[in-house]
N, C-alpha and C positions, 0 to 999 in steps of 0.2 A: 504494500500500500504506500501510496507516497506521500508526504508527512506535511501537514496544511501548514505550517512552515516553512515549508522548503519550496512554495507558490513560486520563489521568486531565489532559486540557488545562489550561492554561492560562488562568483570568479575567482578564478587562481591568476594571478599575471607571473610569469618566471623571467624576472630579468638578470640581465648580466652587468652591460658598461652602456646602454640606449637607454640613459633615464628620462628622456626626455618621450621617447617612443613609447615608457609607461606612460607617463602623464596622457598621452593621445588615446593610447587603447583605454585608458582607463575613462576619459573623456564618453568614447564610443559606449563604452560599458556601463556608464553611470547612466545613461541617458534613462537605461529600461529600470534601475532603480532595484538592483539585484539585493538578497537581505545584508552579505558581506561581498567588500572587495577585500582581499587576500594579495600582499605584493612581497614576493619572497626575491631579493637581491641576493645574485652570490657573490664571494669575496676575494680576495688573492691575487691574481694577476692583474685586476683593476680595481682597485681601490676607491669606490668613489668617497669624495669626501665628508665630512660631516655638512656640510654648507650645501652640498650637491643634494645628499638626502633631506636635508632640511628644508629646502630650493622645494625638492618633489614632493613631499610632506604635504607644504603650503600648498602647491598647486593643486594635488588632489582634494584636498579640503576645500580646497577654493570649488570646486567640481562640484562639488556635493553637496544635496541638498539638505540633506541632516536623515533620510530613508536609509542610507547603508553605512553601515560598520565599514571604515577601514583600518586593517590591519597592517603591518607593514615589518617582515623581520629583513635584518643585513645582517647576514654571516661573515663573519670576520675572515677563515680561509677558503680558498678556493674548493669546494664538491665537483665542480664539474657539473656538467648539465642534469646527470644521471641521475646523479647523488642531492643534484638541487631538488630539481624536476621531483624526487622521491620524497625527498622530505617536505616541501612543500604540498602535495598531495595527500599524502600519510598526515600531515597535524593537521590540515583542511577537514578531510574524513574524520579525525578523530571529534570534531565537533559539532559536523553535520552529515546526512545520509548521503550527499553526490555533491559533487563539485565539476565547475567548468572549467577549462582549465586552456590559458593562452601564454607565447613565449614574447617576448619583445620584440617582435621583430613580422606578429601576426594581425593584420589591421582585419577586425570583424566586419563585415557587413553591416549594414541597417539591420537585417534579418536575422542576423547568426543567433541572437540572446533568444530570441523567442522559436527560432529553429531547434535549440540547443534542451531549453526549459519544457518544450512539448515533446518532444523526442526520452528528455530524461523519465517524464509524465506516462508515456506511452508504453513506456520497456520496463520499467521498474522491476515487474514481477516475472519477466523473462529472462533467466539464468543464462540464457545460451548468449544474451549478449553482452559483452564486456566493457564496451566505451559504444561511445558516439562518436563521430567525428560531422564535422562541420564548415568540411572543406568540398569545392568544389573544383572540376577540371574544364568541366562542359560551360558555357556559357547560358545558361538557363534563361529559363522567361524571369525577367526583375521577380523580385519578390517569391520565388517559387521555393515550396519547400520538399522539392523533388527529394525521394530517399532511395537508398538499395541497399542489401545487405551483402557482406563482403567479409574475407577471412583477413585482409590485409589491412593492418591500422593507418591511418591518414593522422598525423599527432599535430597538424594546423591548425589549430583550434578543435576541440575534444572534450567529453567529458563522460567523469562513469560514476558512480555508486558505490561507497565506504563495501560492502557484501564481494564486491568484486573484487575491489583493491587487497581486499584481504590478504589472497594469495601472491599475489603480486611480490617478485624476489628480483631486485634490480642487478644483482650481483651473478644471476640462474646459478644459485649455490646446489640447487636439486639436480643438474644436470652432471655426466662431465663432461670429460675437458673438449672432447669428439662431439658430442650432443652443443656445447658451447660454441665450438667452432662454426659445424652446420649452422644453426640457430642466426648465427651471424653474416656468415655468408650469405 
């Protein structure tokens, strides 16, 4: 069942060193007034400054109308996308049932939030699927919420359900090293 709270999910933004390109997506994001925005910076090789998060801080607040929470961690060392992307996700879930989830560097549609929110709405209680994705290749009719299912992730903007994420092992410590390899290739 999907949880009359969560009407209006939760975005993830995963950024790196485009704080500025948060501020935009998160612009786009705020428009539909989602319960939380979630902005997880990773750390280490670009450093941004305290003045720089401060700078994005402001902006985002400035965005917002007082309808969503946002959150905002900076990791001090570098994770890596993997290790970002994971823990970002993982504390998102831990506090609510799905989350949506975009990189800096992925400008949503008009459409994507409410592609995204109906789609979460519609699967919920269908195990067999794991994420959403909310990318498109084809040029569709504007506004179209053309769908197909598919065994192959699109991670363009995406989003899946705390039940799914459960098993989810960024490391594939169940496999080995052969199983790892394939998997990758």
């Amino acid at each position: 069942m999907f949880h009359l709270d969560e009407n209006k999910p939760p975005v993830l933004i995963i950024g790196f060193a485009r704080l500025a390109n948060v501020v935009e997506i998160a612009e786009r994001i705020l428009r539909h007034e989602p319960c939380c925005l979630f902005v997880q910076i990773d750390g280490g090789k670009y450093n941004p400054s305290s003045l720089e998060i401060r700078n994005m801080s402001l902006a985002l607040s400035g965005l917002n109308n007082g309808a969503t929470e946002i959150h905002i961690v900076v990791e001090r060392d570098n994770l890596g996308i993997a290790q970002n992307l994971s823990r970002g996700v993982g504390s998102t879930l831990k506090e609510h049932p799905s989350v949506i989830v975009l990189e800096d560097d992925c400008y949503p549609a008009p459409v994507f939030y409410e592609f995204m929110t109906t789609a979460l709405r519609l699967h919920v209680d269908n195990k067999q699927i794991g994420m959403i994705s909310g990318n498109a290749y084809i040029n569709y009719a504007k506004g179209s919420l053309f769908a197909e299912v598919s065994n192959v992730p699109q991670t363009w903007g995406w989003a899946t359900w705390g039940d799914r994420w459960e098993g989810f092992d960024v490391e594939l410590s169940k496999f080995t090293r052969e199983q790892r390899s394939q998997a990758i290739s």
